[in-house]
NUKEDREN-528984 format. One record per residue (C-alpha): y, x, z; chain; residue in three letters. Coordinates in nm, 3 decimals. Layout:
REM NUKEDREN-528984
+---------+---------+---------+----+-----+
|      py |      px |      pz | ch |  aa |
+---------+---------+---------+----+-----+
|       Y |       X |       Z |  A | ALA |
...
+---------+---------+---------+----+-----+
REM end
This chain:
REM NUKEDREN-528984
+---------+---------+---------+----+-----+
|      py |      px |      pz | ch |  aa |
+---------+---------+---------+----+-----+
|   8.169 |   7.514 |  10.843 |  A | UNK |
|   8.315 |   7.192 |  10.962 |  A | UNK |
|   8.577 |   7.370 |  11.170 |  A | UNK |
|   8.730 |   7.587 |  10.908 |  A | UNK |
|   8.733 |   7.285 |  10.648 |  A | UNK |
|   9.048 |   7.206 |  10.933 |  A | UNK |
|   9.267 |   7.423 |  10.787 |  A | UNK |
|   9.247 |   7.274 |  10.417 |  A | UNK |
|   9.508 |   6.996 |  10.391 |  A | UNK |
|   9.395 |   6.638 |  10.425 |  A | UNK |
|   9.356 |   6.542 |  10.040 |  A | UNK |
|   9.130 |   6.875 |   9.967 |  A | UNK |
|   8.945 |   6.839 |  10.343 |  A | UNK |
|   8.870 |   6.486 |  10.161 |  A | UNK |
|   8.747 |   6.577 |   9.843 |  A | UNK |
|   8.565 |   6.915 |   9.958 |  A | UNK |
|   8.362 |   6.687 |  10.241 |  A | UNK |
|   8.256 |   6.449 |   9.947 |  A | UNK |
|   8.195 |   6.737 |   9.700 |  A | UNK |
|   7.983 |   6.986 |   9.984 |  A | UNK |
|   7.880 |   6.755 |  10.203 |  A | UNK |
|   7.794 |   6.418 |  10.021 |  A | UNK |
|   7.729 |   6.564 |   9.671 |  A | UNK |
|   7.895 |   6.303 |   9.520 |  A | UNK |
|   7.984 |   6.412 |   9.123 |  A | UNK |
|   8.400 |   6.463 |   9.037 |  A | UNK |
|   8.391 |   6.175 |   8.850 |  A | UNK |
|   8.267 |   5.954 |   9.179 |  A | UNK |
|   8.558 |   6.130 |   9.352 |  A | UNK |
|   8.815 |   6.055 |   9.134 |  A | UNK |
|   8.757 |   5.701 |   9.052 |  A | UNK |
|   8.721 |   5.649 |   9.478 |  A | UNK |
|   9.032 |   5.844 |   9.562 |  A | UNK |
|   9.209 |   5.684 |   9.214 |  A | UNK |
|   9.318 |   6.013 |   9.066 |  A | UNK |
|   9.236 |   6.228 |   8.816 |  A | UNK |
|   8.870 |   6.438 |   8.762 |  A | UNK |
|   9.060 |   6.740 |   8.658 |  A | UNK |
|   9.291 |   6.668 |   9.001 |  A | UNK |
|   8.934 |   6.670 |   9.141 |  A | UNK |
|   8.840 |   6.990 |   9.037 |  A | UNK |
|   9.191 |   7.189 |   9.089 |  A | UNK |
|   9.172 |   7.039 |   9.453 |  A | UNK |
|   8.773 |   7.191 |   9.495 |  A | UNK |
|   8.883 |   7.525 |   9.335 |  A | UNK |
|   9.220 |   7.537 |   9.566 |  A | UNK |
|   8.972 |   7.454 |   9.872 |  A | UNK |
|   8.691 |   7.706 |   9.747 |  A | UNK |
|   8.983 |   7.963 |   9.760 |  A | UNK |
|   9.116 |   7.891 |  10.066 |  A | UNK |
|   8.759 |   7.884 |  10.246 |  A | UNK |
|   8.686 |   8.208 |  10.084 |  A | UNK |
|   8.953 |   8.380 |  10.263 |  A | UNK |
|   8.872 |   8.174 |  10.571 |  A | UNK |
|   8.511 |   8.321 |  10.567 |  A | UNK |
|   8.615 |   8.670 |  10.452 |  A | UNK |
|   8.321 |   8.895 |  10.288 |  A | UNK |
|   8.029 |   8.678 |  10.454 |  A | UNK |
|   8.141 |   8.337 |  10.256 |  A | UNK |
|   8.129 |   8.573 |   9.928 |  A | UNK |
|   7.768 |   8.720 |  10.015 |  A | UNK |
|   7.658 |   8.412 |  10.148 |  A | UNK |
|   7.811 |   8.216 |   9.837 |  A | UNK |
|   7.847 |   7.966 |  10.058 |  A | UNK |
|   8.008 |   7.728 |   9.814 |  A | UNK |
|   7.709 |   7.725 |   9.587 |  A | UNK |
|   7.434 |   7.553 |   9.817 |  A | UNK |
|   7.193 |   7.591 |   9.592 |  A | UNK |
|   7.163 |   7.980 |   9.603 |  A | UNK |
|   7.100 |   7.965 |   9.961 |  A | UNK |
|   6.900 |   7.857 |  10.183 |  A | UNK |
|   7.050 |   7.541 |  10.391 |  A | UNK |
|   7.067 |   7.681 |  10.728 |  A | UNK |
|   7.232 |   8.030 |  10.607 |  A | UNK |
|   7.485 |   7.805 |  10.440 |  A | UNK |
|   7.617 |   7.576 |  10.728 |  A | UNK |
+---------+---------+---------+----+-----+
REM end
């Protein structure tokens, strides 16, 4: 998963590293990057979408961008 998140831009590779990867809230994100929650969440849905078509059908079955439905090692 770390290799596809190089094809979101730099702001949403950012945010979608801290949201995934760190679990840190929107709220945490927003006030460290100094912008907007709701620019928070627009930039995690634009990524989500992006990484969807990245991953084709398997990121879908795997719902790979809710980690906990899966188990850890199917997600990463």
């Amino acid at each position: 998963m770390l290799q596809q998140l190089t094809v979101l831009p730099p702001r949403q590779r950012v945010i979608a590293v801290l949201w995934w990867l760190h679990d840190w809230s929107q709220q945490d994100i927003a006030e460290h990057l100094k912008i907007r929650c709701s620019t928070v969440g627009t930039q995690i849905k634009r990524a989500e979408n992006t990484m969807r078509r990245v991953f084709g059908v398997r990121g879908e079955t795997l719902n790979i961008f809710d980690l906990d439905s899966v188990d850890e090692g199917e997600a990463l």
